[in-house]
N, C-alpha and C positions, 0 to 999 in steps of 0.2 A: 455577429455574435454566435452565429450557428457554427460556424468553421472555428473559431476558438474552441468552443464547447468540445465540440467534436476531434480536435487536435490534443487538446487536455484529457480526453480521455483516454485515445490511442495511446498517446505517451503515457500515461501511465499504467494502461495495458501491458506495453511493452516491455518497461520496466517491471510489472510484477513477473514478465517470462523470463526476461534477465535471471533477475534475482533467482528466483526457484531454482534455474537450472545453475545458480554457480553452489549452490547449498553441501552439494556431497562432502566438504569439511568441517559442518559445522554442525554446534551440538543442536541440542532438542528446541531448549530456548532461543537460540539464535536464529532457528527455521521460525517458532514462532513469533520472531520479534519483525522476521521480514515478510514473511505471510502476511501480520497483522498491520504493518506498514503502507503493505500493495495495497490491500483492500481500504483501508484506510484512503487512503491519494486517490483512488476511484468513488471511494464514496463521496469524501469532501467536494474530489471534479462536481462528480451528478449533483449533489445536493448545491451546489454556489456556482450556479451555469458555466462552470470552468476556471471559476478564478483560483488564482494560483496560491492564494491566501489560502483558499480553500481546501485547496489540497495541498499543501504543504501542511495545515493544522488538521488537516485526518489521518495522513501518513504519521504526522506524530504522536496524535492521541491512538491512531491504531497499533501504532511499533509499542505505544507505553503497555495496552491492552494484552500485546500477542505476548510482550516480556513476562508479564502475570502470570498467565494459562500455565496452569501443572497439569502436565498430561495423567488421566488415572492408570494406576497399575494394579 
């Protein structure tokens, strides 16, 4: 269970470095719908010891959260 765990969470490490680095064309909201996403998939991993449920439904309720976020001006 520990190597799952631990697998779930690299990958999803990984994938938030992906994503960041492919961002330079996208708007405001876009970076924060994948920001909110990443963090999302790693929180779900940590919080449901890697299940994939888990982080599949944090990446979504995260990407819903970072869509929201209005940056202030």
């Amino acid at each position: 269970m520990k190597l799952t765990k631990k697998l779930a969470i690299n990958t999803a490490a990984i994938a938030l470095v992906f994503t960041l680095t492919a961002c330079s064309g996208m708007s405001r909201q876009d970076k924060n719908t994948a920001v909110g996403a990443g963090a999302g998939a790693v929180l779900g991993a940590v919080l449901t010891g890697g299940s994939a449920v888990g982080t599949v439904g944090g990446a979504a309720v995260g990407g819903v959260i970072g869509n929201q976020v209005k940056p202030k001006h």
